[in-house]
Biopython code that builds the backbone (N, CA, C, O; Angstrom):
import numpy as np
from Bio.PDB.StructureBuilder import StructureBuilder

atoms = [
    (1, "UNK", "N", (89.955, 94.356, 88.279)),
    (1, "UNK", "CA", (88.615, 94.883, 88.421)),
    (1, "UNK", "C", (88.351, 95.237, 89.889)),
    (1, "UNK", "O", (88.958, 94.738, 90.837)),
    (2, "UNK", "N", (87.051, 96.459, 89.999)),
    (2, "UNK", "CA", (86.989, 97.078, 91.669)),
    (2, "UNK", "C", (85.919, 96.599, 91.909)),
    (2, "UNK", "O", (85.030, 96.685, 91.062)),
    (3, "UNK", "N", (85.735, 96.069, 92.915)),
    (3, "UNK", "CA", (83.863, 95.725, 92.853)),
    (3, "UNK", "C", (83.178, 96.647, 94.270)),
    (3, "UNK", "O", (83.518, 96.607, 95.453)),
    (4, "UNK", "N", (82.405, 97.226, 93.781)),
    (4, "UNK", "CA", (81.672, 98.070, 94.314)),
    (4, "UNK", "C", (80.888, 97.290, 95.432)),
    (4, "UNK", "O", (80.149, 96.340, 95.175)),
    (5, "UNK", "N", (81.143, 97.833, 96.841)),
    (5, "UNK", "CA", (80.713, 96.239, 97.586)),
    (5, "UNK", "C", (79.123, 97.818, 98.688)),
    (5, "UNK", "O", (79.193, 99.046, 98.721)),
    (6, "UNK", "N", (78.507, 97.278, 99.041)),
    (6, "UNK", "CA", (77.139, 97.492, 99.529)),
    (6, "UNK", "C", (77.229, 96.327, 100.883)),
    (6, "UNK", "O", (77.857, 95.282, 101.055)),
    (7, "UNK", "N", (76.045, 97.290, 101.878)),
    (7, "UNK", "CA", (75.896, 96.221, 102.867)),
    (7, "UNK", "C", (74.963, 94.344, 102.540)),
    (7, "UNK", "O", (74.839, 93.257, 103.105)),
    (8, "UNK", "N", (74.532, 95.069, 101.234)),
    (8, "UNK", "CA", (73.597, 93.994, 100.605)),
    (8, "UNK", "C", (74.180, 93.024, 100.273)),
    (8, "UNK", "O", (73.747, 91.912, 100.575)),
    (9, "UNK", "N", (75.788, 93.255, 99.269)),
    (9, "UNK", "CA", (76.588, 92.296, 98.701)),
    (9, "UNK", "C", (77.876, 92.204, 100.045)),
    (9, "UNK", "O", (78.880, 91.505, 99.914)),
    (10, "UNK", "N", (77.734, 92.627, 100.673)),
    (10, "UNK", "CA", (78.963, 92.518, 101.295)),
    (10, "UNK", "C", (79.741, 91.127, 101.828)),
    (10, "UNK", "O", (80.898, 90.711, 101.765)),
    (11, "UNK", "N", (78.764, 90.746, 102.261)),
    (11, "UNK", "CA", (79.224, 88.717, 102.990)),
    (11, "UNK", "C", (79.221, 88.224, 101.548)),
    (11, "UNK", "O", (80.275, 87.589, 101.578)),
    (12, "UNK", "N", (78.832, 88.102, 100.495)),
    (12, "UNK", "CA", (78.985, 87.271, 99.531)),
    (12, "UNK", "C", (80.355, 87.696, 99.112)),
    (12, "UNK", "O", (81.393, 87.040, 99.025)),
    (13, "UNK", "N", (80.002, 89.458, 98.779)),
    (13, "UNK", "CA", (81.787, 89.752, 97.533)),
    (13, "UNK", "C", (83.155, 90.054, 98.784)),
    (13, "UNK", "O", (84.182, 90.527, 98.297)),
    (14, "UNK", "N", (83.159, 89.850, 99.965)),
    (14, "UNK", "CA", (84.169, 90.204, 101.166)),
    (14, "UNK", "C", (83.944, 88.699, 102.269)),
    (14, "UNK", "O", (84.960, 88.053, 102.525)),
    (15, "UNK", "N", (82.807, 88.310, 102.764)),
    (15, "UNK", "CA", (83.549, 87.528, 103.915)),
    (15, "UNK", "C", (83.267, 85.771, 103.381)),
    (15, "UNK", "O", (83.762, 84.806, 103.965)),
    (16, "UNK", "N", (82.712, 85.718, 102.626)),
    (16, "UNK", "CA", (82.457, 84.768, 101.363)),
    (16, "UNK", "C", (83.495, 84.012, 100.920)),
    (16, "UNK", "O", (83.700, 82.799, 100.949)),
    (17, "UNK", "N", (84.423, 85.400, 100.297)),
    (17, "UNK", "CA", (85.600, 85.103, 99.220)),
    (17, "UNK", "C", (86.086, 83.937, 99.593)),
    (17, "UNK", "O", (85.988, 83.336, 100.663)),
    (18, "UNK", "N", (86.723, 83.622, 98.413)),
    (18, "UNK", "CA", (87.812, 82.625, 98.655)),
    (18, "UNK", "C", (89.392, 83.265, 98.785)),
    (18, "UNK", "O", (90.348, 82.934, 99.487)),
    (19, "UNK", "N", (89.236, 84.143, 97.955)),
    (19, "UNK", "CA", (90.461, 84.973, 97.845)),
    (19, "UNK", "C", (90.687, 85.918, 98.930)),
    (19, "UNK", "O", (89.801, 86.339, 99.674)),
    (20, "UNK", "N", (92.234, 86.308, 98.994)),
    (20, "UNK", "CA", (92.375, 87.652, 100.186)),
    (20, "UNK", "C", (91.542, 88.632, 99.035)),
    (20, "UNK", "O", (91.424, 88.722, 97.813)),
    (21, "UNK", "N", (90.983, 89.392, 100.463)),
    (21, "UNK", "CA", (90.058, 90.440, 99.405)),
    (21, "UNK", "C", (90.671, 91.925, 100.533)),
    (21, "UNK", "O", (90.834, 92.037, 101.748)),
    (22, "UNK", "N", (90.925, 93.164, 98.958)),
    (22, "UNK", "CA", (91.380, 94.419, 100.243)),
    (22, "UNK", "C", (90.238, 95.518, 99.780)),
    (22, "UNK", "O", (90.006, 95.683, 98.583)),
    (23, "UNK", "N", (89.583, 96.213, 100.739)),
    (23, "UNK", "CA", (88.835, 96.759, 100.734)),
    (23, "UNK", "C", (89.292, 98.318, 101.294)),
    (23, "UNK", "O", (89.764, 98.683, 102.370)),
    (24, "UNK", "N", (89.044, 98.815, 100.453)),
    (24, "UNK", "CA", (89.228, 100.470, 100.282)),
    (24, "UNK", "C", (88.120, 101.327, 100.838)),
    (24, "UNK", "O", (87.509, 101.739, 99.852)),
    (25, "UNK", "N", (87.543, 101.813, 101.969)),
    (25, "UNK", "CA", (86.959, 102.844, 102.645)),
    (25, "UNK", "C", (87.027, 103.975, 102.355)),
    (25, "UNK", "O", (87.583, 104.609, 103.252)),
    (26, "UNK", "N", (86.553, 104.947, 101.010)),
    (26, "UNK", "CA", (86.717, 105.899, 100.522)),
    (26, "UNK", "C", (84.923, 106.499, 100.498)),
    (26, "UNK", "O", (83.877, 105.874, 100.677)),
    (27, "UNK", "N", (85.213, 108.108, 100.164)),
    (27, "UNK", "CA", (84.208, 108.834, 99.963)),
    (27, "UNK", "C", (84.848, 109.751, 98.821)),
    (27, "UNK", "O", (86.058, 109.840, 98.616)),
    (28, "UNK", "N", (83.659, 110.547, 97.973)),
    (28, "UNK", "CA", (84.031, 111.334, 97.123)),
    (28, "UNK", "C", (84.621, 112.797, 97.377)),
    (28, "UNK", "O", (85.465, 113.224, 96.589)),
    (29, "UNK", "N", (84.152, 113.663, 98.580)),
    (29, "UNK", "CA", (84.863, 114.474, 98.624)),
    (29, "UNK", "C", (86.407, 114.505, 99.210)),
    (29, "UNK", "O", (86.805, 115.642, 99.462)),
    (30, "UNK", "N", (87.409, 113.345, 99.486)),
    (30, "UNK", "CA", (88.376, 112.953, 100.111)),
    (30, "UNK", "C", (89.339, 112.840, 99.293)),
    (30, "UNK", "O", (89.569, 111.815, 98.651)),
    (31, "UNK", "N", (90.194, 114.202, 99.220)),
    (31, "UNK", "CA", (91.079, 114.078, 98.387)),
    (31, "UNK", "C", (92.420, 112.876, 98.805)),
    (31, "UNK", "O", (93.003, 112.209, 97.951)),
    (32, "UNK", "N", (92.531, 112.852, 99.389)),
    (32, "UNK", "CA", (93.626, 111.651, 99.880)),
    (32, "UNK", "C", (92.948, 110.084, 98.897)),
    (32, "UNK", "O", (93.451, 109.066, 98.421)),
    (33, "UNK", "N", (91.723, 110.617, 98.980)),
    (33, "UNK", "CA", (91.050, 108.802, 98.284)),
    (33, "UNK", "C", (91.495, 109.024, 97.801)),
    (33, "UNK", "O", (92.612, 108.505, 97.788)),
    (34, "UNK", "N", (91.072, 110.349, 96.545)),
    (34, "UNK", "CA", (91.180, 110.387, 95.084)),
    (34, "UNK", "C", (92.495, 109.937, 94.882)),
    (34, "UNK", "O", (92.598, 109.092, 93.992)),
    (35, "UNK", "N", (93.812, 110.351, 95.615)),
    (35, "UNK", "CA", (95.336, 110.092, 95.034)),
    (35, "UNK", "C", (95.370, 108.827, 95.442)),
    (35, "UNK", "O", (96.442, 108.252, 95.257)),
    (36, "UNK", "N", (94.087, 107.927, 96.191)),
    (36, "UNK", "CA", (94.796, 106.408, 96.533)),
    (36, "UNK", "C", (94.120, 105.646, 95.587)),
    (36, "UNK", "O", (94.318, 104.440, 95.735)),
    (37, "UNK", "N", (93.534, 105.885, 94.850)),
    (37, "UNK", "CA", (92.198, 105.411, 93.516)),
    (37, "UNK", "C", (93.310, 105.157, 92.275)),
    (37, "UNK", "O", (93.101, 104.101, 91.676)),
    (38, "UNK", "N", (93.934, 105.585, 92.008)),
    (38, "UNK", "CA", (95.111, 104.938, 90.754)),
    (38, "UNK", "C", (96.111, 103.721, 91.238)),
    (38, "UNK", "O", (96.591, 102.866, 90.494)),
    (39, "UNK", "N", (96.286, 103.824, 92.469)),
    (39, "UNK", "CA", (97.022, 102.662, 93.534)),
    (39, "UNK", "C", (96.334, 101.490, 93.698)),
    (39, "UNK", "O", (96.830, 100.372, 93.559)),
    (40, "UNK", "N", (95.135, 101.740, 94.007)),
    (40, "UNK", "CA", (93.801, 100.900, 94.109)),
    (40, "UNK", "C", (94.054, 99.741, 92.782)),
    (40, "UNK", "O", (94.468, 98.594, 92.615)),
    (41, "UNK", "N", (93.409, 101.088, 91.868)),
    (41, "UNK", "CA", (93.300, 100.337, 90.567)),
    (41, "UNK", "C", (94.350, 99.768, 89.766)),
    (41, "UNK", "O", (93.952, 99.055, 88.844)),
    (42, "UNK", "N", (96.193, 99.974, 89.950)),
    (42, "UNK", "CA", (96.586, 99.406, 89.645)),
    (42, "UNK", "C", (96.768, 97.791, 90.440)),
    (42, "UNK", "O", (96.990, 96.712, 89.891)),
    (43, "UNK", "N", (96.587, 98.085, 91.875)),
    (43, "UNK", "CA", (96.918, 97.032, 92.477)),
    (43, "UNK", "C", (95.776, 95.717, 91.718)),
    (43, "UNK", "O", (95.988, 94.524, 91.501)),
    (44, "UNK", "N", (94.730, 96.453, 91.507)),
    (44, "UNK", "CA", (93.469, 95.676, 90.741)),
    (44, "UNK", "C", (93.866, 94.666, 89.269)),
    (44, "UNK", "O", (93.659, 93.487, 88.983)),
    (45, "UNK", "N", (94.286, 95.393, 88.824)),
    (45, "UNK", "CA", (95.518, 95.228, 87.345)),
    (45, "UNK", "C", (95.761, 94.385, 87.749)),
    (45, "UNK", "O", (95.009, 93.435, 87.529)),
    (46, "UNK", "N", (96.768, 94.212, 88.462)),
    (46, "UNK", "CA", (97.758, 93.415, 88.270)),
    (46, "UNK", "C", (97.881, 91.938, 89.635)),
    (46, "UNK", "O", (98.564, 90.984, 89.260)),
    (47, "UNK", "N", (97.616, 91.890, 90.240)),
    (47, "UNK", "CA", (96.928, 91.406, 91.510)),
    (47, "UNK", "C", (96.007, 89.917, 91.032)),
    (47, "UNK", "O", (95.727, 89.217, 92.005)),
    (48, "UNK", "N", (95.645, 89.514, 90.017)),
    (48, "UNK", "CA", (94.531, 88.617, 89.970)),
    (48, "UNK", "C", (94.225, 87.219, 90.774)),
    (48, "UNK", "O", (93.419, 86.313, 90.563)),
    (49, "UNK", "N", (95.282, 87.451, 91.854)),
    (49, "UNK", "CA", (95.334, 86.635, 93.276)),
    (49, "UNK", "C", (94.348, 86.888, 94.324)),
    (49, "UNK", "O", (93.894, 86.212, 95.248)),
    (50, "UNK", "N", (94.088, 88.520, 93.731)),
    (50, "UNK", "CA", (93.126, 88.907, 95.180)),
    (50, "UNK", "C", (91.947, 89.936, 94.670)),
    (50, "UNK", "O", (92.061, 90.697, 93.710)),
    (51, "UNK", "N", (90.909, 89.813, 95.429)),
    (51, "UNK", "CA", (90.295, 90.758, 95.261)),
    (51, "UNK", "C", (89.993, 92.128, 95.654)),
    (51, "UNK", "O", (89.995, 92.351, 96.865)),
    (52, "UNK", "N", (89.681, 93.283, 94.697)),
    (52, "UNK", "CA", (89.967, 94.600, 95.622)),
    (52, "UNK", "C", (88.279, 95.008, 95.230)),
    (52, "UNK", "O", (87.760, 94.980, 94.114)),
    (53, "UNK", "N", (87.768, 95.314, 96.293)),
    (53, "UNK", "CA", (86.748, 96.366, 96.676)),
    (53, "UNK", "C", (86.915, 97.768, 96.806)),
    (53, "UNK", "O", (87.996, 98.355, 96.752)),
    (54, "UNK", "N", (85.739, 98.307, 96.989)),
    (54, "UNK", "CA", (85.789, 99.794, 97.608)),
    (54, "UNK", "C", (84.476, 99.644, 98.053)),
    (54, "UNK", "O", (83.550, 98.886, 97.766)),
    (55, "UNK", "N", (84.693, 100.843, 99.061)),
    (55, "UNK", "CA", (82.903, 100.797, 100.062)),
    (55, "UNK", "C", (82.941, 102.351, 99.987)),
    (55, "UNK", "O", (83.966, 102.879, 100.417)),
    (56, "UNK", "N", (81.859, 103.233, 99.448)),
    (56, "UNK", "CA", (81.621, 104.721, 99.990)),
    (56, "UNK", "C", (80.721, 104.916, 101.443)),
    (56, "UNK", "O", (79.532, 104.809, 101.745)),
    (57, "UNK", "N", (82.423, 105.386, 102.406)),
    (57, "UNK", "CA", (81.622, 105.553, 103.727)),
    (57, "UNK", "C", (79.940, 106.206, 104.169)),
    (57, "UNK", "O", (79.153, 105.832, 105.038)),
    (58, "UNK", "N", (79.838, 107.460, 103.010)),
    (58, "UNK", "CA", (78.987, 108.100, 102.978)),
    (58, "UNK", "C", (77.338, 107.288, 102.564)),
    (58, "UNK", "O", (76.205, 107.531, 102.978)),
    (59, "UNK", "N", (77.834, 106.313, 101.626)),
    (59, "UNK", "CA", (76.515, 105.740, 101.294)),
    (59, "UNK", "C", (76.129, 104.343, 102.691)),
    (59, "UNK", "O", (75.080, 104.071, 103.273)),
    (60, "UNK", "N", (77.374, 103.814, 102.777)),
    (60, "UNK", "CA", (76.943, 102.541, 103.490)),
    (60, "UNK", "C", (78.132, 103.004, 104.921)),
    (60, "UNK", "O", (79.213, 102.516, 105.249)),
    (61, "UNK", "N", (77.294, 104.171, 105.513)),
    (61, "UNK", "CA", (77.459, 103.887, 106.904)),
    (61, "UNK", "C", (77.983, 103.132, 107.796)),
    (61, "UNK", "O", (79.094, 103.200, 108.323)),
    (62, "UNK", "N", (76.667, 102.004, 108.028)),
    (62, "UNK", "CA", (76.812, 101.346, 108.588)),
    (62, "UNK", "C", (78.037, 100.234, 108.702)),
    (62, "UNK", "O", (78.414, 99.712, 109.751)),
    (63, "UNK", "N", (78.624, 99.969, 107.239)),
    (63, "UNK", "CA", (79.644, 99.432, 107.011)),
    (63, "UNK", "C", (80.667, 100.154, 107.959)),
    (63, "UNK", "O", (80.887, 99.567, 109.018)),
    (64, "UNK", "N", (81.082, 100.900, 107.821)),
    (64, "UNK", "CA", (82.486, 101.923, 108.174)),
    (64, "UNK", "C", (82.024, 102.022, 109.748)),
    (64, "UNK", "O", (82.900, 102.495, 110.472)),
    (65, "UNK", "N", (80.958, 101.705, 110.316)),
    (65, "UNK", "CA", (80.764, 102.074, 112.013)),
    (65, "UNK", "C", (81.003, 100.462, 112.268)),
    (65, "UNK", "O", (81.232, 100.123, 113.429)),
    (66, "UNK", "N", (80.964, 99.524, 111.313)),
    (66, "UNK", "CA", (80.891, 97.892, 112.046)),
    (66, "UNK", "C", (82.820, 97.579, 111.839)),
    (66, "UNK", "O", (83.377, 96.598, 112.331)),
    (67, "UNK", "N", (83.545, 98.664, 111.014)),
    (67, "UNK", "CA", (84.566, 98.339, 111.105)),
    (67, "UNK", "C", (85.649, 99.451, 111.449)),
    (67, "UNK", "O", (86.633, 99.827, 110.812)),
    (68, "UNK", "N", (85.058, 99.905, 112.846)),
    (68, "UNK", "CA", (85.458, 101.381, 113.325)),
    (68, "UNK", "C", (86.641, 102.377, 111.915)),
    (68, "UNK", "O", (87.618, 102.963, 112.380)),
    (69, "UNK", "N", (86.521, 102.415, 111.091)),
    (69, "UNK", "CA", (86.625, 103.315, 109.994)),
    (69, "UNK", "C", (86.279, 104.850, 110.681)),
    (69, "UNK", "O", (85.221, 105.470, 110.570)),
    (70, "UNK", "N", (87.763, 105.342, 111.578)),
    (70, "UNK", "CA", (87.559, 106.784, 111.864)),
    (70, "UNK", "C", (87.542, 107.582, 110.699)),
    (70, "UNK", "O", (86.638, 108.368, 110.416)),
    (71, "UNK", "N", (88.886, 107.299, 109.810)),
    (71, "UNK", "CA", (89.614, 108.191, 108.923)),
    (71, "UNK", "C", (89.600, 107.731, 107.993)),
    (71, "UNK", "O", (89.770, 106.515, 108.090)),
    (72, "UNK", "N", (89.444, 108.166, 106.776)),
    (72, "UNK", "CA", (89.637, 108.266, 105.473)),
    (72, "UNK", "C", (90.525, 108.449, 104.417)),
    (72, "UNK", "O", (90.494, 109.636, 104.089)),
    (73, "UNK", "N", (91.665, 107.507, 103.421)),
    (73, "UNK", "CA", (90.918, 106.314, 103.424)),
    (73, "UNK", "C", (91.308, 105.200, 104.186)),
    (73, "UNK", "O", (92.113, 105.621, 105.016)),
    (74, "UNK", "N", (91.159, 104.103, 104.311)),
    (74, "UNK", "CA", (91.649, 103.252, 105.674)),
    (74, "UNK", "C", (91.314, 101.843, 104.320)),
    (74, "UNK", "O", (90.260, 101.844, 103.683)),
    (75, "UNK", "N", (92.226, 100.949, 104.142)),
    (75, "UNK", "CA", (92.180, 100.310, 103.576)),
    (75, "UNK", "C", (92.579, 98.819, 104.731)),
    (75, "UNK", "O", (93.547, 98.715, 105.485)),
    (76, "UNK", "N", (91.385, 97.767, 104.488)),
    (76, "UNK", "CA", (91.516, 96.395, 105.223)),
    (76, "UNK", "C", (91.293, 95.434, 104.258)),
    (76, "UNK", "O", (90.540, 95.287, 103.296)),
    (77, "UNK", "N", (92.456, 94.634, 104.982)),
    (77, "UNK", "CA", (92.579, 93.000, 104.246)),
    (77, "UNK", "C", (91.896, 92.634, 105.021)),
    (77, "UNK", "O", (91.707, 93.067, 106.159)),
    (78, "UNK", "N", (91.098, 91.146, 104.087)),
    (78, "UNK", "CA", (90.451, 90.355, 105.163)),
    (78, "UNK", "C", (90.684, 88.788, 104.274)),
    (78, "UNK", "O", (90.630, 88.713, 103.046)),
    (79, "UNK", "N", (90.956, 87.568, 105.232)),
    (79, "UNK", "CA", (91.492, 86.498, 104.772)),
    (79, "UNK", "C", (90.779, 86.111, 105.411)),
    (79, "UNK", "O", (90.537, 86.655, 106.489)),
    (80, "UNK", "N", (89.998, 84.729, 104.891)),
    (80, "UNK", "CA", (88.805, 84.166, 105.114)),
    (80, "UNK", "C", (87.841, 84.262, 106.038)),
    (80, "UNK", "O", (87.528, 83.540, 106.985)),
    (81, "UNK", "N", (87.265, 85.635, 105.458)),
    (81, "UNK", "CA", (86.318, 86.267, 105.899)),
    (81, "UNK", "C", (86.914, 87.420, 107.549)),
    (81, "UNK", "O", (86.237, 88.184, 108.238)),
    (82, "UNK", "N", (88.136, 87.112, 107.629)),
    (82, "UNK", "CA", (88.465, 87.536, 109.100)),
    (82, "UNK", "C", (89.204, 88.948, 108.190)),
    (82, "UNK", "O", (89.677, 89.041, 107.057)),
    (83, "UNK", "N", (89.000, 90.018, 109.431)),
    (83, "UNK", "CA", (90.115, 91.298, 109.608)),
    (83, "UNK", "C", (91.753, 91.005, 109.451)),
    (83, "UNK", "O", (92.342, 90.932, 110.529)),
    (84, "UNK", "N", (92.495, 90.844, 108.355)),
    (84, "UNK", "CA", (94.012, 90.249, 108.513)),
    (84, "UNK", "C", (95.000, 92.057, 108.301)),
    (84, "UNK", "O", (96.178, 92.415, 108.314)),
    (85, "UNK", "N", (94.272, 92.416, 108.207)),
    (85, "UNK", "CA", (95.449, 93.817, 108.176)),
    (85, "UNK", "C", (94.368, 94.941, 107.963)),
    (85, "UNK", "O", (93.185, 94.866, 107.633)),
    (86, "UNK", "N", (95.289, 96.149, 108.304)),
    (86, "UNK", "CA", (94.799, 97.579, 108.358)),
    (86, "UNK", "C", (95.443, 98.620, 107.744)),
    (86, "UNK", "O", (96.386, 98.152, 107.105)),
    (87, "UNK", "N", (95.392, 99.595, 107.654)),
    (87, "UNK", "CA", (96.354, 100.700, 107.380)),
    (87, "UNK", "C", (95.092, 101.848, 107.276)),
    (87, "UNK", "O", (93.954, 101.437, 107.052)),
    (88, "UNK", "N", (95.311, 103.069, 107.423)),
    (88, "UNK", "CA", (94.346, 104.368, 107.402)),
    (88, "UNK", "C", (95.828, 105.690, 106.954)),
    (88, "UNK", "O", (96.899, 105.997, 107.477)),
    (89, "UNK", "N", (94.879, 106.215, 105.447)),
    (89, "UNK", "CA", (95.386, 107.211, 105.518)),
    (89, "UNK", "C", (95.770, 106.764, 104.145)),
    (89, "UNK", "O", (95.249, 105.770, 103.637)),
    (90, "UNK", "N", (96.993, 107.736, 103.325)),
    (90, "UNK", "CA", (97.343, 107.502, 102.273)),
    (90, "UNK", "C", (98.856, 106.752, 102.030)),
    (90, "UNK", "O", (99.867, 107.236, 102.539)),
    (91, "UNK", "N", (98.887, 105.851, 101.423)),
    (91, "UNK", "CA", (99.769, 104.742, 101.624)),
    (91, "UNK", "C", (100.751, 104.765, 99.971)),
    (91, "UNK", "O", (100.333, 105.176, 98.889)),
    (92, "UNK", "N", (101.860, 104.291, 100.222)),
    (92, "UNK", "CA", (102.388, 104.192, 97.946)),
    (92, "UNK", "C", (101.665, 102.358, 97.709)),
    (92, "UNK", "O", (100.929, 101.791, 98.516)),
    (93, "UNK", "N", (102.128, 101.834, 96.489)),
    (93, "UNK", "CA", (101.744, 100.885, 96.185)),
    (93, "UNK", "C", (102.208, 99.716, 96.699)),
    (93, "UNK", "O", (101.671, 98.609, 96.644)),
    (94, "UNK", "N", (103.374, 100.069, 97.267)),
    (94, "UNK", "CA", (104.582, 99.209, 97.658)),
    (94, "UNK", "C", (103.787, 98.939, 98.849)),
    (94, "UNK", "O", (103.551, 97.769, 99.150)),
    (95, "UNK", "N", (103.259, 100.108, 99.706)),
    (95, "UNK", "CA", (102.996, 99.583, 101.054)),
    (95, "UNK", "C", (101.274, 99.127, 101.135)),
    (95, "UNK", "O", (100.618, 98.854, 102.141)),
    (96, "UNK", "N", (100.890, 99.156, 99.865)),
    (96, "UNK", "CA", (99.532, 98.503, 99.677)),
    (96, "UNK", "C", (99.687, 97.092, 99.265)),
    (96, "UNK", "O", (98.669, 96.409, 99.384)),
    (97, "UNK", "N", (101.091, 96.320, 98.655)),
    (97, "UNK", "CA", (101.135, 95.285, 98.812)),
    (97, "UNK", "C", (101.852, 94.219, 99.676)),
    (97, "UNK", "O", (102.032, 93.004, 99.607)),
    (98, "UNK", "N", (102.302, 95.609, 100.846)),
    (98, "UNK", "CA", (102.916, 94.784, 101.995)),
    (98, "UNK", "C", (101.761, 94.389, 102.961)),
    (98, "UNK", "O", (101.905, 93.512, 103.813)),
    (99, "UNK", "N", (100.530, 95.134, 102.767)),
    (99, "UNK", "CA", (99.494, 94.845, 103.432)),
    (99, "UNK", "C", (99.027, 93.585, 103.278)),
    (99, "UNK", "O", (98.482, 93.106, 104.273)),
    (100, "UNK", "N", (99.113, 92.661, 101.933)),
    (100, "UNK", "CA", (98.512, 91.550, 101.526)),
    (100, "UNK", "C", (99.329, 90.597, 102.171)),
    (100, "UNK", "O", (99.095, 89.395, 102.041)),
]
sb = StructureBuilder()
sb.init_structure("model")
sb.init_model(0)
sb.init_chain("A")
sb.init_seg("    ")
for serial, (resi, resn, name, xyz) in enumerate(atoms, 1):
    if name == "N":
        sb.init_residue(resn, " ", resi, " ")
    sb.init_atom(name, np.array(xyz, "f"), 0.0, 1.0, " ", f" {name:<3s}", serial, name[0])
structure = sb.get_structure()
């Protein structure tokens, strides 16, 4: 499952967790998201160790300026509650779970 994270839910469903949680920095017109959104969601599948988010830069701003998010999509791990990895851009699945 993806959970749709907001600046509202954000400390509860991301720095909260108990679990590594990876969070996906996408917008809708970004075709690079769109081809990283089946990667996403399988990693979601199958993963039930961790949790995966997504944030739309476009709606929650402020999110993507508190975690300098130049480029799109830029996917971050974060392990108890801290920044534990990065990557920006479009990645395969393999290297979305070398991130964890």
């Amino acid at each position: 499952m993806v959970t749709t994270v907001t600046k509202d839910n954000f400390d509860k469903e991301i720095l909260n967790a108990e679990e590594t949680v990876i969070v996906d920095f996408w917008a809708a017109w970004c075709m690079p998201c769109k081809m990283l959104t089946p990667i996403i969601d399988a990693v979601a599948e199958e993963r039930k160790d961790i949790k995966v988010c997504k944030i739309n830069i476009d709606e929650e701003q402020e999110l993507a300026i508190r975690f300098g998010v130049m480029s799109i999509p830029t996917l971050i791990v974060f392990k108890d509650g801290e920044v534990a990895n990065k990557s920006v851009g479009l990645i395969s699945k393999d290297d979305v779970l070398a991130l964890l």
